[in-house]
C-alpha positions, 0 to 999 in steps of 0.5 A: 506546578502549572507549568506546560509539558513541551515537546522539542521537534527537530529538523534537519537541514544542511548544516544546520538544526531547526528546533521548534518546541510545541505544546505537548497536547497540540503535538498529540493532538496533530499526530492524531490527525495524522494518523487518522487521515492516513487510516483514511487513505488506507481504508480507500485504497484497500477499497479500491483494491476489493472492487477491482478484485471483485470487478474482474474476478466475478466475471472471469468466474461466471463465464468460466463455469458457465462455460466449464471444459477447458476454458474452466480448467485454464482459468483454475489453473491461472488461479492456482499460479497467482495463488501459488506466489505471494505477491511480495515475491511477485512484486520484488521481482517486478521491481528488479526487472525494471531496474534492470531494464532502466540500467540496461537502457543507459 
């Protein structure tokens, strides 16, 4: 009855073990902040990641159609090779690339 809801955050240290009990609403209240900040972060990168698609595709586009011939069919079959690999699979195999070549370099 009346009595406030509190949730125990721990934190690990060396050894040791910091708990820290808060009210429950301002937890709430703080994860929520967090979590819409990093809706935010989010929403900007995709953003940035749509202009830079955008910024180089559309060019890349309107010249080689207006050129067509053989640059058109060189530019079709670049996309066709990006869009042939997810670039998950794409970025696994940058990542073990340079690994290797920072292992390689010792």
């Amino acid at each position: 009855m009346g009595a406030t809801k509190v949730r125990l955050l721990t934190v690990p240290g060396p050894g040791f073990a910091l708990q820290i009990a808060r009210p429950l609403d301002e937890v709430d209240h703080t994860m929520h902040r967090i979590t819409l900040f990093l809706l935010l972060i989010a929403a900007g990168g995709i953003a940035v990641a749509v202009a830079l698609g955008l910024a180089a595709g559309i060019p890349v586009g309107v010249i080689s159609g207006y050129v067509g011939g053989t640059l058109d069919l060189l530019v079709q079959r670049g996309v066709d090779l990006l869009l042939a690999f997810p670039g998950f699979l794409l970025a696994l195999t940058l990542i073990d690339e340079i690994a290797m070549l920072q292992f390689f370099q010792c």
